[in-house]
C-alpha positions as CSV (number, residue, x, y, z in Angstrom):
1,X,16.3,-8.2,-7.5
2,X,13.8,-5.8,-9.3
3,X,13.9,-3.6,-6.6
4,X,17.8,-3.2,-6.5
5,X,17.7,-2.6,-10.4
6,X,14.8,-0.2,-10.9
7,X,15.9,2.7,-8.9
8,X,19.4,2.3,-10.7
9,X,18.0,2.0,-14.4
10,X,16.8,5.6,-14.9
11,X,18.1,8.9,-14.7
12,X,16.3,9.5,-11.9
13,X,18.0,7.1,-9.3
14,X,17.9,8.7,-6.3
15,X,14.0,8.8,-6.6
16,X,12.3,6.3,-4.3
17,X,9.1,4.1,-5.7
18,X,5.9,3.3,-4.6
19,X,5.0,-0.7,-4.5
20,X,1.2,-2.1,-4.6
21,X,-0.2,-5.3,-4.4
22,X,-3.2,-7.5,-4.1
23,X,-3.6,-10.4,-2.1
24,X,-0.9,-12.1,-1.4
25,X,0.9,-9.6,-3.7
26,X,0.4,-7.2,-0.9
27,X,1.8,-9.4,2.0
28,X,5.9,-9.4,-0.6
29,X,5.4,-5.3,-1.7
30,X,4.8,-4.7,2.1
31,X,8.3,-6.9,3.0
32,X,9.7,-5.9,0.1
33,X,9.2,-2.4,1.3
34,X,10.2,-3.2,4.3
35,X,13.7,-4.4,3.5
36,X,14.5,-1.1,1.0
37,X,13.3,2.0,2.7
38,X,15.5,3.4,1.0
39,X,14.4,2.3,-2.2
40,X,10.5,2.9,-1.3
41,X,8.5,5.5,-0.2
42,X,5.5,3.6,0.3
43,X,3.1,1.1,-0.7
44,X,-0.4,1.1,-2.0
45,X,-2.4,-2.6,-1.4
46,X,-5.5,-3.8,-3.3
47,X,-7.7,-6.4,-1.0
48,X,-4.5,-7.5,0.4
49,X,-3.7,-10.2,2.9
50,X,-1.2,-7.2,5.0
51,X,-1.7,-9.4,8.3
52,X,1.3,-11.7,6.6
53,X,3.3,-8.8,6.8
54,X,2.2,-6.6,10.2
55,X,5.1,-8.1,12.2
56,X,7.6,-6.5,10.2
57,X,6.2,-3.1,9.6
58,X,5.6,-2.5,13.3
59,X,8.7,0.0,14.1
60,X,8.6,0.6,10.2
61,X,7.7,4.6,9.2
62,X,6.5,3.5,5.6
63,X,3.3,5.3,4.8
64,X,0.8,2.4,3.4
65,X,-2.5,3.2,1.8
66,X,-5.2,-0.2,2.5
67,X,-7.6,0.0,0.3
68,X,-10.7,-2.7,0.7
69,X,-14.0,-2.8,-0.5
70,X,-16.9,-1.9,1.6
71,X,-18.6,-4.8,0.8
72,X,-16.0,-7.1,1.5
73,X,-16.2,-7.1,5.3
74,X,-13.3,-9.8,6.3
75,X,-10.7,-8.4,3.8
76,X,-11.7,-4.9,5.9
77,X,-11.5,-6.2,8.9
78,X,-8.4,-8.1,9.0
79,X,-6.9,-4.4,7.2
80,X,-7.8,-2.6,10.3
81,X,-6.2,-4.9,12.7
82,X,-3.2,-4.8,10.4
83,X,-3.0,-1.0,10.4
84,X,-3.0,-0.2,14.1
85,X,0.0,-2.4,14.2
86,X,2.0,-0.8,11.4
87,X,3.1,2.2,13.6
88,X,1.1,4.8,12.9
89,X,2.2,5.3,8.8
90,X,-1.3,3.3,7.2
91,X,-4.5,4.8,5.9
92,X,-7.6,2.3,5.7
93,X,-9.5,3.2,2.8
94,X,-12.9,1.7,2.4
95,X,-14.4,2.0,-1.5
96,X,-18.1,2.1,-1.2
97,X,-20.3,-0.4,-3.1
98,X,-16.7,-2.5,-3.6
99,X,-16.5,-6.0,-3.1
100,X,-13.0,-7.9,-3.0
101,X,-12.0,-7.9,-6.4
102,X,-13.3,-4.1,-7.1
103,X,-14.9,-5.4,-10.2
104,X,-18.0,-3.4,-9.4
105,X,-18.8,-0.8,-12.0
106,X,-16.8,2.7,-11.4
107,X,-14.8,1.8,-7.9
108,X,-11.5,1.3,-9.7
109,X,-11.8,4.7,-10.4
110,X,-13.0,5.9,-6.7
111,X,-9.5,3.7,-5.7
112,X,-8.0,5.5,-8.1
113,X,-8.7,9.2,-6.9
114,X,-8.0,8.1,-3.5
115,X,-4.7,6.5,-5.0
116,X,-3.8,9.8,-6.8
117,X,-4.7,11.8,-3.5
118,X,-2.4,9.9,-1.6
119,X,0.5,9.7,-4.0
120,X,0.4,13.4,-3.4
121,X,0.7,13.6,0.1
122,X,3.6,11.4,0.4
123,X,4.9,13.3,-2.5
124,X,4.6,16.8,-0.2
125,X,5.9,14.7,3.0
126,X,9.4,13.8,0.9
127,X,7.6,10.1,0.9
128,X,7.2,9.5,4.6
């Protein structure tokens, strides 16, 4: 339901949004997202469990940013087999010295550079 509403509630309406998640979080943006392209122009996930979701996002040309920690070797590797299935349209991002919850001192803002950096490319690309 928030996804129907948000788009409509601004002056902007015809602008498309950007989901994230973490965790399971990650798994509903992703199928969220993949339900409303129209409505989304990509998603950004935080240690997320995307393998929940791979199935629908193979034929799907959503850009999605994975961003793991380095340290955090399973959440990274179960990322990577998610992303060769999601078409071609998701960046693995590894943040170095990271574990799973990025509570490590100065990584959220490492993610967050790599966030911003993204944002903009999808921005250029008319968010695909």
């Amino acid at each position: 339901d928030t996804l129907h509403f948000a788009p409509n509630s601004s002056p902007r309406a015809r602008q498309r949004i950007v989901l994230a998640g973490t965790g399971v979080g990650a798994a509903v943006a992703l199928h969220a997202a993949s339900r409303l392209p129209d409505r989304v122009a990509g998603v950004v996930t935080f240690a997320g469990l995307v393998e929940l979701a791979a199935n629908e996002l193979r034929n799907a040309r959503l850009p999605v940013l994975l961003l793991v920690g380095a340290n955090d070797r399973i959440t990274a590797r179960r990322n990577a087999e998610a992303a060769r299935s999601f078409g071609g349209h998701a960046t693995l991002m590894r943040i170095p010295r990271a574990g799973h919850a990025f509570e490590e001192p100065g990584v959220l803002g490492v993610a967050a550079e790599h966030v911003t950096g993204w944002l903009a490319r999808i921005d250029r690309r008319g968010g695909r």
